[in-house]
TIDREN-638423 format. One line per field, with one value per atom (N, C-alpha, C, O): x, y, z; residue number from 1; residue in one letter; atom name. Coordinates in pm, 1 decimal, padded with zeros to 6 digits. Atoms other than C-alpha are relative to their C-alpha. Example, Ala and Ser with C-alpha at 12.3 -4.5 7.8 and 13.67 -1.06 7.14 Angstrom:
TIDREN-638423
px <- c(00089.0 01230.0 00090.0 00193.6 -00082.0 01367.0 -00077.0 -00026.1)
py <- c(-00119.0 -00450.0 00120.0 00118.1 -00119.0 -00106.0 00109.0 00219.8)
pz <- c(00000.0 00780.0 00000.0 00066.5 -00006.0 00714.0 00073.0 00089.9)
i <- c(1 1 1 1 2 2 2 2)
aa <- c(A A A A S S S S)
at <- c(N CA C O N CA C O)
END
This chain:
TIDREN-638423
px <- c(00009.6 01874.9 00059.8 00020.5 -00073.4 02108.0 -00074.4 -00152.1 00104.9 01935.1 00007.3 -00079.2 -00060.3 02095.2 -00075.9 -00094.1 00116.3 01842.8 -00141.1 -00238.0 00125.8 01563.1 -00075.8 -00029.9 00026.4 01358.8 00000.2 -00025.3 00012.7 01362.9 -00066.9 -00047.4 00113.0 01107.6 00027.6 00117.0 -00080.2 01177.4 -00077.3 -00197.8 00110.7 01088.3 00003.4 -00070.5 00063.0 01104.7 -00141.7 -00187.9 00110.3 00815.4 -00110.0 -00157.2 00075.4 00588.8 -00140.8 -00136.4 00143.9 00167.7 -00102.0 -00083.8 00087.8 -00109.7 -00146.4 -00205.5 00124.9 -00403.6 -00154.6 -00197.5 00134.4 -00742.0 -00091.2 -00050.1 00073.3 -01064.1 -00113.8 -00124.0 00133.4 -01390.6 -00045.7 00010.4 00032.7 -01650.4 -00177.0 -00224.2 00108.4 -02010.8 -00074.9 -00189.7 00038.7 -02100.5 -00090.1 -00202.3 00084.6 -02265.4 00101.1 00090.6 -00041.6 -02039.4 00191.0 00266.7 -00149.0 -01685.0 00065.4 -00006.9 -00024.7 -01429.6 00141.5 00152.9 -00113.0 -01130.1 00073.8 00039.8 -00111.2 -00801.9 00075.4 00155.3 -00115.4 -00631.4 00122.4 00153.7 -00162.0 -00275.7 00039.7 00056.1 -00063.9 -00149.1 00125.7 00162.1 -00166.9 00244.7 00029.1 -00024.9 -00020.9 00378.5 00132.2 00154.6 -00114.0 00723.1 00031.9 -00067.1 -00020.8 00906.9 00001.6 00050.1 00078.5 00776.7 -00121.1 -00171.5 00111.6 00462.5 -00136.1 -00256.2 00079.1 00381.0 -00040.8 -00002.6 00017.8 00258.1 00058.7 00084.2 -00157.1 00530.5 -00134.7 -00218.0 00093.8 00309.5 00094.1 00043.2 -00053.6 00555.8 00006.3 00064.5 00029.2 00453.8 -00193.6 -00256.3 00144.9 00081.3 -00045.9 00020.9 00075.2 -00204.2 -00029.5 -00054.0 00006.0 -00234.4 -00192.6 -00252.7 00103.1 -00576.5 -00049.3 -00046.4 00026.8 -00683.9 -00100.8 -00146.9 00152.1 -01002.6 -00036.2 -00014.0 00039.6 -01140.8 -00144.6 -00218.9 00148.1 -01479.2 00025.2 00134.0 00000.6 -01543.8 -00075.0 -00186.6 00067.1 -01658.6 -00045.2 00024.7 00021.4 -01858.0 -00010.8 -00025.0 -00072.8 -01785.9 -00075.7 -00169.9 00074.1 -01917.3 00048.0 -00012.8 -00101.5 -01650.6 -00024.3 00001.4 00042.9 -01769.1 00086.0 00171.8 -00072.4 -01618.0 00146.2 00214.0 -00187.4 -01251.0 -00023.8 -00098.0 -00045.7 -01139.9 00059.2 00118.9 -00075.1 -01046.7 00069.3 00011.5 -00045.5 -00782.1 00088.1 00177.4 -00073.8 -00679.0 -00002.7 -00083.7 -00011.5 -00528.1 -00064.8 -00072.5 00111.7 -00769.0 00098.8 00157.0 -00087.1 -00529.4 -00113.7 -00204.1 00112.8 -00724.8 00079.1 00178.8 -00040.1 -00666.5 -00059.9 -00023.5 00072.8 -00896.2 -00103.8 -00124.5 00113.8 -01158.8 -00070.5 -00041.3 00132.7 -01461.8 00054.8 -00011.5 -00002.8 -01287.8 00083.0 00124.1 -00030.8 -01153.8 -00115.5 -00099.2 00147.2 -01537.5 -00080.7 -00152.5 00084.6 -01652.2 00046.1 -00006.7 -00100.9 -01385.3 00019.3 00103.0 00014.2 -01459.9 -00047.6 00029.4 00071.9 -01699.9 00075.9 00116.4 -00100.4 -01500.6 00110.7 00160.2 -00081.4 -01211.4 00003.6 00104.1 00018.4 -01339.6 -00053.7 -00023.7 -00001.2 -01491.7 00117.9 00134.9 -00109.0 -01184.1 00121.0 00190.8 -00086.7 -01017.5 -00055.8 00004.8 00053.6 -01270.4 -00036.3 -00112.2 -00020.4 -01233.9 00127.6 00132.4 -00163.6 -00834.0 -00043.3 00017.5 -00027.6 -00946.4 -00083.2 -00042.2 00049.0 -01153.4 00065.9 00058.1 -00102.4 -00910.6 00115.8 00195.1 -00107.4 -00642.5 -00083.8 -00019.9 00031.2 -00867.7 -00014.5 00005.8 00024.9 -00929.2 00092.3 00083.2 -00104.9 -00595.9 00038.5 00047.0 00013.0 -00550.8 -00041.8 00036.7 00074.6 -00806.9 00039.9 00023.5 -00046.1 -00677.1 00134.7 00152.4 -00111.3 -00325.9 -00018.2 00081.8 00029.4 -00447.4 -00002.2 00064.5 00076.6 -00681.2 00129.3 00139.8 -00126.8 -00344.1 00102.7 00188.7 -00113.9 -00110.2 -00031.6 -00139.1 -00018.5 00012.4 00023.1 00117.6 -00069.0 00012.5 00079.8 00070.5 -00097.2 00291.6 -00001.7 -00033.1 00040.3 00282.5 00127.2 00235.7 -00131.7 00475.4 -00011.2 00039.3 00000.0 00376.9 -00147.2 -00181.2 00146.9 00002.0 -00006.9 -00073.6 00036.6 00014.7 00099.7 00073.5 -00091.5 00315.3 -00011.2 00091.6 00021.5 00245.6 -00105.0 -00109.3 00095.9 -00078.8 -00070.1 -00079.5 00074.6 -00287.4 00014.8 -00101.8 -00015.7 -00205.7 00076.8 00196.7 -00116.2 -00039.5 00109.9 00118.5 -00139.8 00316.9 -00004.7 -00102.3 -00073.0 00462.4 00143.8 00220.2 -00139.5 00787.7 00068.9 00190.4)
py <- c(00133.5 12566.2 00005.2 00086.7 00000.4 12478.1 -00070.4 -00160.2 00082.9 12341.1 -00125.2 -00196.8 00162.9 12023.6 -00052.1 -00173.2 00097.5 11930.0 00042.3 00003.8 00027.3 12016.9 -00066.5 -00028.3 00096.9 11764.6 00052.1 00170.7 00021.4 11778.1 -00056.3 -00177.7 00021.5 11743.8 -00134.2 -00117.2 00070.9 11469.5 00024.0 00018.8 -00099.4 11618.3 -00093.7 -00068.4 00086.1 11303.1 -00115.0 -00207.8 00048.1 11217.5 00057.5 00031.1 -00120.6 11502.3 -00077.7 -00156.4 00030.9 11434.3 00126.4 00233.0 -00105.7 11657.4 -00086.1 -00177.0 00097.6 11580.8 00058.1 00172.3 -00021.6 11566.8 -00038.0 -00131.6 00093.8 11498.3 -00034.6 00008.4 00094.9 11298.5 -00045.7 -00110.8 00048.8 11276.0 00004.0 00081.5 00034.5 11142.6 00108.9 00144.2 -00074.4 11351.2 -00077.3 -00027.5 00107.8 11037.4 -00108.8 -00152.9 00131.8 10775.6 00024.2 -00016.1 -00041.5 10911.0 00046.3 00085.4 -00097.5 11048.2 -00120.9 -00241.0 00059.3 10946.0 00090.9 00188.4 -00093.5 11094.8 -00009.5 -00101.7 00032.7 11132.4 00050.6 00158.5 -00016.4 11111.1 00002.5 -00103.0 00011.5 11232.3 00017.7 00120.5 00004.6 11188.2 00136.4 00157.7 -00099.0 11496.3 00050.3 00041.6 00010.8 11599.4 00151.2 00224.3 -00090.7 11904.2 00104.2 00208.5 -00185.0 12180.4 00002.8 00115.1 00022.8 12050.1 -00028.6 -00022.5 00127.6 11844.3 -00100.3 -00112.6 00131.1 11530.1 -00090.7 -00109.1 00082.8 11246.6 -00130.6 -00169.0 00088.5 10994.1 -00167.0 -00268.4 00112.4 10710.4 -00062.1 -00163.5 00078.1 10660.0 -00032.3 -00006.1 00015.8 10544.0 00084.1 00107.8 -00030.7 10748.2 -00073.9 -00194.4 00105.0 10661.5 00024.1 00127.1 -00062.3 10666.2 -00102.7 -00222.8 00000.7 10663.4 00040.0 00142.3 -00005.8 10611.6 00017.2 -00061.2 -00043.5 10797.4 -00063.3 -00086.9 00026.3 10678.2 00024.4 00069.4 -00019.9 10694.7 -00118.5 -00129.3 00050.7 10442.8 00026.8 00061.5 -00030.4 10483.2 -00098.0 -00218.7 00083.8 10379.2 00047.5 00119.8 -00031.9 10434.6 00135.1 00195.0 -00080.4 10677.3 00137.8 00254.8 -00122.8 10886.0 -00039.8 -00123.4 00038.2 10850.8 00001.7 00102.5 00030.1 10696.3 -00025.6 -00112.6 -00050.7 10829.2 -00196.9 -00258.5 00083.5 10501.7 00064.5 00131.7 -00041.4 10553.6 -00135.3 -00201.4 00110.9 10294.6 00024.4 00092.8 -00000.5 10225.7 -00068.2 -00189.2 00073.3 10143.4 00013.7 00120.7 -00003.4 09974.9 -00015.2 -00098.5 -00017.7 10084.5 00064.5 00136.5 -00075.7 10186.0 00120.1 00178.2 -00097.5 10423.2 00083.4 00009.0 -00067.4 10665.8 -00093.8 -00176.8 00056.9 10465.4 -00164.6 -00229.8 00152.4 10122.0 00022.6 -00078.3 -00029.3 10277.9 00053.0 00029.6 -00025.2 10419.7 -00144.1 -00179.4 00160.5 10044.1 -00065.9 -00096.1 00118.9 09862.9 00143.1 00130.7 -00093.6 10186.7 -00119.4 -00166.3 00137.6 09901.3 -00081.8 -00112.7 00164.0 09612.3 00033.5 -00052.9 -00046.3 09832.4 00046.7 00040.7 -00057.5 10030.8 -00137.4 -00154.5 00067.3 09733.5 -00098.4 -00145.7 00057.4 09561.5 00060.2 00011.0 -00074.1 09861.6 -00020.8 -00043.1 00043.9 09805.9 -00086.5 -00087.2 00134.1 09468.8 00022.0 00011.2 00029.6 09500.4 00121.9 00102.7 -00104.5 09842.9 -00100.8 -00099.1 00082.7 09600.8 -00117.8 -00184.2 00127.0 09343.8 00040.8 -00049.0 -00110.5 09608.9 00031.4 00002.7 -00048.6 09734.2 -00117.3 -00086.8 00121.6 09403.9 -00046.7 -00082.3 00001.4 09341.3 00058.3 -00001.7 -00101.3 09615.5 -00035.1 -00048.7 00041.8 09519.4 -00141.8 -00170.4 00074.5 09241.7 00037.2 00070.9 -00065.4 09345.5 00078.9 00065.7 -00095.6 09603.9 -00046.9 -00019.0 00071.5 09345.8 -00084.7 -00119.2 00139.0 09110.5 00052.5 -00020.1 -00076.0 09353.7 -00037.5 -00065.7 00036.6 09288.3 00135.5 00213.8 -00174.9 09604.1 -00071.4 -00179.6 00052.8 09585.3 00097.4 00213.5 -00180.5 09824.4 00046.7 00008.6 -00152.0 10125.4 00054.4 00163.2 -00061.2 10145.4 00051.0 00065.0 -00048.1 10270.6 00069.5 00098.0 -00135.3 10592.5 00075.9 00194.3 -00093.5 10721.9 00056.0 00118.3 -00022.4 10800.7 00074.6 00092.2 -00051.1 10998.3 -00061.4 -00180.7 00003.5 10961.9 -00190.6 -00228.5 00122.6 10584.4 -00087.0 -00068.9 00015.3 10386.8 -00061.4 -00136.7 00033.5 10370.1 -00190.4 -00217.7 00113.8 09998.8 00017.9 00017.9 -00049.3 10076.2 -00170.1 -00186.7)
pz <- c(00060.2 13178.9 -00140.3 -00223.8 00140.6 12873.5 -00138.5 -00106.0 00094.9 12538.4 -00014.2 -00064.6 00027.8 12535.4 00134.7 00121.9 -00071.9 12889.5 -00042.2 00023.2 00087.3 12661.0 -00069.1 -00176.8 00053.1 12502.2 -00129.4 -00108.1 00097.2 12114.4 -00088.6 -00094.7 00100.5 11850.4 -00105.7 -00188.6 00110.9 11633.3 -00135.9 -00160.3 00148.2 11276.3 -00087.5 -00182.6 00058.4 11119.3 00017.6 -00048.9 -00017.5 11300.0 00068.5 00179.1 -00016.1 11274.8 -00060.6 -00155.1 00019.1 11274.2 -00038.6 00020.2 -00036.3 11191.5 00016.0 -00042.3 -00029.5 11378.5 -00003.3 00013.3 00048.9 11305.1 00101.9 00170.6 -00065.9 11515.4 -00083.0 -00197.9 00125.3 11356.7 00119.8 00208.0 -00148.4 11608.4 -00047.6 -00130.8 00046.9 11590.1 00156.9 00129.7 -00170.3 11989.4 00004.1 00013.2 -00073.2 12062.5 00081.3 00195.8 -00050.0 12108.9 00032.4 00120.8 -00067.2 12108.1 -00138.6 -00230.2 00074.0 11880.9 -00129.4 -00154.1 00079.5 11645.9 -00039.1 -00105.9 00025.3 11634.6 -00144.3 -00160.5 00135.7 11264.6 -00016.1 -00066.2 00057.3 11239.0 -00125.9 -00187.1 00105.9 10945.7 -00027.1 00030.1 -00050.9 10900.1 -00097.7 -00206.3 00136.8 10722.6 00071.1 00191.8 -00007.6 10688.1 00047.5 00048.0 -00070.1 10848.6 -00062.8 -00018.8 00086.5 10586.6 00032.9 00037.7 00035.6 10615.0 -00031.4 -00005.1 00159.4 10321.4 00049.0 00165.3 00004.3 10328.6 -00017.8 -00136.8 00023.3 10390.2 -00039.3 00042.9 00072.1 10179.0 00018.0 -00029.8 -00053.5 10303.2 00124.6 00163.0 -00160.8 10649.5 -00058.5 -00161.2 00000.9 10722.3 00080.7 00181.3 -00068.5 10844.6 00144.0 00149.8 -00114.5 11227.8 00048.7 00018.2 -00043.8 11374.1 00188.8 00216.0 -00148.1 11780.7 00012.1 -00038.4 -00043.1 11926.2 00153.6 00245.9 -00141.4 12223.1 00034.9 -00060.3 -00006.9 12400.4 00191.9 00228.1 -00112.8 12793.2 00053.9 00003.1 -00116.7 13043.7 00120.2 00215.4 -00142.6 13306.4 00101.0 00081.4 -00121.3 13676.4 00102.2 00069.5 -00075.0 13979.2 00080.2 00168.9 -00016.1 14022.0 -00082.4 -00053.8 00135.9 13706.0 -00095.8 -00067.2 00117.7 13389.2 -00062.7 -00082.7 00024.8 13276.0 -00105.8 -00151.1 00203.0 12896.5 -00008.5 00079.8 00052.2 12711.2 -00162.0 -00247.4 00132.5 12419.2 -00067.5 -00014.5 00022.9 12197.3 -00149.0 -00211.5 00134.0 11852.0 -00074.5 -00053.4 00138.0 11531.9 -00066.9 -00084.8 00141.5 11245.3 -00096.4 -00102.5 00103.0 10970.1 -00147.6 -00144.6 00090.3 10625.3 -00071.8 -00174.0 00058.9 10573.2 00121.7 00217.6 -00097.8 10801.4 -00020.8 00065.2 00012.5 10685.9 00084.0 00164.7 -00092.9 10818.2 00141.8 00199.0 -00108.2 11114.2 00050.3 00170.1 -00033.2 11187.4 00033.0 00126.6 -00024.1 11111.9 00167.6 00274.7 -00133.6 11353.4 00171.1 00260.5 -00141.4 11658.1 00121.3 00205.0 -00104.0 11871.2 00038.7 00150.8 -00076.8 11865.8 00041.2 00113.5 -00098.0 11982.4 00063.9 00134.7 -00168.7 12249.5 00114.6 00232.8 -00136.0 12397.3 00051.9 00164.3 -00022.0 12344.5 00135.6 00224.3 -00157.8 12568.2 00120.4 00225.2 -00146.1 12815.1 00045.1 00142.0 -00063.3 12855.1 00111.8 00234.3 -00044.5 12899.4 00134.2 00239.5 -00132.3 13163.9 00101.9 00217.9 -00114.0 13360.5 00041.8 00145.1 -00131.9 13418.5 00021.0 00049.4 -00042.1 13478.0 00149.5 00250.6 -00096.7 13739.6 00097.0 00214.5 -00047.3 13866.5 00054.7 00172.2 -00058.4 13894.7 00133.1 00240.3 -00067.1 14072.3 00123.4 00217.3 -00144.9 14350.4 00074.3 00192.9 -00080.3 14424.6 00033.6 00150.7 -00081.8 14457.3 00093.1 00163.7 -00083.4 14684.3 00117.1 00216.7 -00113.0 14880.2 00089.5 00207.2 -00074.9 14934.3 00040.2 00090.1 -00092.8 15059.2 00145.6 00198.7 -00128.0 15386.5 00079.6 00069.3 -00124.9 15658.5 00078.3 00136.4 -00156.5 15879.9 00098.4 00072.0 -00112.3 16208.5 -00043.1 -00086.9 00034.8 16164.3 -00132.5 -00160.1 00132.8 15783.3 -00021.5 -00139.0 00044.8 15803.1 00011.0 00110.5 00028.7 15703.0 00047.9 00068.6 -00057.5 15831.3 00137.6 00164.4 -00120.2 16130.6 00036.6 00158.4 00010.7 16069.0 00102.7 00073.8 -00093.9 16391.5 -00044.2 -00055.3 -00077.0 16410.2 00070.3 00049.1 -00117.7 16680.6 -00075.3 -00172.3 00052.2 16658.5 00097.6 00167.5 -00021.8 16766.7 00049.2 -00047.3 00004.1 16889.5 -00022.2 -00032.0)
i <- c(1 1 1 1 2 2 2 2 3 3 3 3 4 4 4 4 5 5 5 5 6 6 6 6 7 7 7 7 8 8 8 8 9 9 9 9 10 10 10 10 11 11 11 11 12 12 12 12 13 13 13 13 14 14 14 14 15 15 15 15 16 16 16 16 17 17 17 17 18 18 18 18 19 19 19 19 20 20 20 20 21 21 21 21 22 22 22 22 23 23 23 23 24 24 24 24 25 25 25 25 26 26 26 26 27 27 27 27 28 28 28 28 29 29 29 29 30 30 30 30 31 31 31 31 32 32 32 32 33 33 33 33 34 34 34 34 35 35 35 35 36 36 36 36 37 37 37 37 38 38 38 38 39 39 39 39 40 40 40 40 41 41 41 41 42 42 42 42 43 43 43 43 44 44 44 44 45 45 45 45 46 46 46 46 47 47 47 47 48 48 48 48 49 49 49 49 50 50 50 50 51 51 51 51 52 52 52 52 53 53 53 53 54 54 54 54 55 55 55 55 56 56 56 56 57 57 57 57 58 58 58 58 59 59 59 59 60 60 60 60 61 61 61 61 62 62 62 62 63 63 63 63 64 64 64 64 65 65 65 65 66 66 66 66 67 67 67 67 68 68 68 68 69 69 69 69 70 70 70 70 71 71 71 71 72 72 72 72 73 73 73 73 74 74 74 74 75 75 75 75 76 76 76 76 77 77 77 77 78 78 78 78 79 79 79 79 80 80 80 80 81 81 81 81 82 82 82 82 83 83 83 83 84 84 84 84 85 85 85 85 86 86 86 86 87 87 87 87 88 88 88 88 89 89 89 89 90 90 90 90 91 91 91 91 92 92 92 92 93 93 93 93 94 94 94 94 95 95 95 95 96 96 96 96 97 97 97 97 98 98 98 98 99 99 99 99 100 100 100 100 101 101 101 101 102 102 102 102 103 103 103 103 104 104 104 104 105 105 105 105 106 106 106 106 107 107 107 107 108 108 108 108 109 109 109 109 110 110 110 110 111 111 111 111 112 112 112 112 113 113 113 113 114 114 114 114 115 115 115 115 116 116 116 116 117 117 117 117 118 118 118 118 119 119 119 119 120 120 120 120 121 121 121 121)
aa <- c(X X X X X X X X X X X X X X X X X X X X X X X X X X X X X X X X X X X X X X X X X X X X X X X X X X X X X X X X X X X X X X X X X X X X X X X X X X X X X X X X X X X X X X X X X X X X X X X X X X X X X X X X X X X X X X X X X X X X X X X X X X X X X X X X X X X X X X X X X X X X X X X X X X X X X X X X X X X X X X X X X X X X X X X X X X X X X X X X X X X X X X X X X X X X X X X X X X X X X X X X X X X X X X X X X X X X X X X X X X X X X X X X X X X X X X X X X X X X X X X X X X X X X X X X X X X X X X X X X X X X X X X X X X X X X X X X X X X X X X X X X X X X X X X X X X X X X X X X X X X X X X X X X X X X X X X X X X X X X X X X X X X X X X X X X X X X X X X X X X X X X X X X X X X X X X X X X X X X X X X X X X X X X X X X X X X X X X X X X X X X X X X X X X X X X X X X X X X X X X X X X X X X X X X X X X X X X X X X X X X X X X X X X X X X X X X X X X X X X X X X X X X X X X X X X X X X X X X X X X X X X X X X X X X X X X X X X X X X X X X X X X X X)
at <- c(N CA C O N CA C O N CA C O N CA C O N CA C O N CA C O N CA C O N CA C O N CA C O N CA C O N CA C O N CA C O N CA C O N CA C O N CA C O N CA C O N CA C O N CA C O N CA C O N CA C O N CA C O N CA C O N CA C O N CA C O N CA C O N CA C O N CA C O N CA C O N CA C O N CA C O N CA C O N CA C O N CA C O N CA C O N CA C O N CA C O N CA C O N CA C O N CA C O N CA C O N CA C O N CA C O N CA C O N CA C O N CA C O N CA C O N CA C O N CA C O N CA C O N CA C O N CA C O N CA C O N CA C O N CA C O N CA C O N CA C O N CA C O N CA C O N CA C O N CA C O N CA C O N CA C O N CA C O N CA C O N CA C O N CA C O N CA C O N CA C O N CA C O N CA C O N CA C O N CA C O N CA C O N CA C O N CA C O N CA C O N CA C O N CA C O N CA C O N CA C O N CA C O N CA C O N CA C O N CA C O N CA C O N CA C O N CA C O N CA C O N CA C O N CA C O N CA C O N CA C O N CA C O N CA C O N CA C O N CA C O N CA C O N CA C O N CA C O N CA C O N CA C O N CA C O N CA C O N CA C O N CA C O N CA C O N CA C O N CA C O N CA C O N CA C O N CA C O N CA C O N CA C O N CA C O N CA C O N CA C O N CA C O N CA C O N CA C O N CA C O N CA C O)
END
């Protein structure tokens, strides 16, 4: 394999990341932008991502979503109203979902490939 079908780093947009986690309720990822020695590139913004989990009947699906915040302490405040905000949008994703599923049409010859069901010729 030659280097040129390798993917490439982009070093102007290098993070160091942090976690901040209460082990109750979920976690928060800190992006800090820092430049390709480094340092601290003090001209981008701190990013910060918020982990939490929902549970299902399935067992539990990670939600991750972005907190614009300017600081830890108001990215800690605004955690709630954006996880449930993700798990609003994952429940009508999933929702979606079920119905697209429900409204598919089988046609013979496509149920399963031919796995133990009758062919149609």
């Amino acid at each position: 394999m030659n280097d040129q079908s390798m993917p490439q780093m982009h070093s102007e947009e290098l993070y160091r990341e942090e976690s901040i986690t209460d082990r109750k309720v979920g976690a928060i990822r800190v992006l800090h932008p820092v430049k390709a020695d480094g340092s601290d590139d003090e001209s981008r913004s701190v990013i910060y991502i918020g982990s939490a989990q929902m549970m299902t009947p399935a067992g539990a699906l990670p939600l991750n979503f972005e907190i614009e915040a300017g600081s830890l302490s108001a990215a800690v405040e605004a955690f709630s109203s954006k996880a449930q905000k993700a798990m609003e949008e994952t429940m009508e994703e999933l929702q979606r979902m079920r119905r697209e599923q429900a409204s598919s049409i089988v046609v013979p010859g496509q149920e399963g490939g031919g796995k133990g069901g009758i062919q149609i010729p």
